[in-house]
C-alpha positions in Angstrom: 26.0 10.6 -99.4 28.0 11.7 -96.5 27.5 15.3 -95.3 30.4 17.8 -95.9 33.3 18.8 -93.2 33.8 22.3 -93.1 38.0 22.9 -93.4 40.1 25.6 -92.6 43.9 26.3 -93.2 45.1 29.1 -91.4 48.8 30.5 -91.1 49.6 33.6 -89.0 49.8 36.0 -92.0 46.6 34.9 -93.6 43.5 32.5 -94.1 44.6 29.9 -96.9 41.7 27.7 -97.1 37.7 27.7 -95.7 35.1 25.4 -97.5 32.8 22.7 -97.2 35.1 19.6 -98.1 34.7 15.5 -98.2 37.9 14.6 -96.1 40.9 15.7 -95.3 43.9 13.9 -94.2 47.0 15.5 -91.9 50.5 14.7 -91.3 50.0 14.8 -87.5 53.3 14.0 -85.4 52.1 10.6 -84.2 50.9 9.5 -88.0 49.1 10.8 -90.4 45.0 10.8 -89.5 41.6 11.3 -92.1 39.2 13.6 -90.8 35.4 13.6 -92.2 32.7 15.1 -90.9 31.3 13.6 -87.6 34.7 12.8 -86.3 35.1 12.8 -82.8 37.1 15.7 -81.3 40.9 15.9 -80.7 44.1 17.8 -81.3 47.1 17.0 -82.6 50.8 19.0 -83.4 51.2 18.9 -87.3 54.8 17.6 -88.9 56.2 18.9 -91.5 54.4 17.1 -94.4 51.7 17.5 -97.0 47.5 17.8 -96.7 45.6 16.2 -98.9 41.4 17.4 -99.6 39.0 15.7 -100.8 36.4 18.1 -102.2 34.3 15.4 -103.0 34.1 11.8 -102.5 35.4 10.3 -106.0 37.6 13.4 -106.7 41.4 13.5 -106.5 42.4 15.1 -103.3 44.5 18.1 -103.8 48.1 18.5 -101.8 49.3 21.2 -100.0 52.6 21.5 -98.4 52.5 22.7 -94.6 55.2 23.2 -92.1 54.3 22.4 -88.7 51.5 23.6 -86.8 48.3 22.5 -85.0 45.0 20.8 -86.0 41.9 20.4 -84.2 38.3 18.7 -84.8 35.5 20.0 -83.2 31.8 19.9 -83.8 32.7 23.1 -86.2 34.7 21.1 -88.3 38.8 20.9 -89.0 41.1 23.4 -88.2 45.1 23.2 -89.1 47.2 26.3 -87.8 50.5 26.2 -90.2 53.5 28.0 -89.3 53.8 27.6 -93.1 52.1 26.9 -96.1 53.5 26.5 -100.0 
């Protein structure tokens, strides 16, 4: 059982998303990247695109349309900054 990744979706109106998920997968600029917890640090712009979560490992993940922005692993977890979300 791998341990959870803590995920946040942020815009600049409002916090859209901050739980404990499986993985999470980004439409970064250079390709799209997985993130699960334990993943080495790095940042990356965001493209225009969808987010898929994993809440838990067999689940379906669930999609979220974001346009552009900035994500970043840390040892706290995932962080995407969306201009826009929906």
């Amino acid at each position: 059982m791998t341990m959870p990744l803590h995920f946040e979706l942020v815009t600049p109106a409002r916090l859209v998303l901050s739980e404990e998920v499986h993985q999470v997968v980004v439409p970064g600029t250079e390709g799209e990247f997985g993130v699960l917890e334990g993943h080495a640090p790095f940042t990356s712009t965001v493209k225009d695109g969808v987010i898929r979560v994993w809440r838990s490992e067999n689940g379906h993940p669930e999609e979220i349309p974001v346009k552009g922005g900035f994500a970043e692993v840390s040892a706290k977890g995932l962080t995407v900054l969306a201009e826009h979300v929906g």
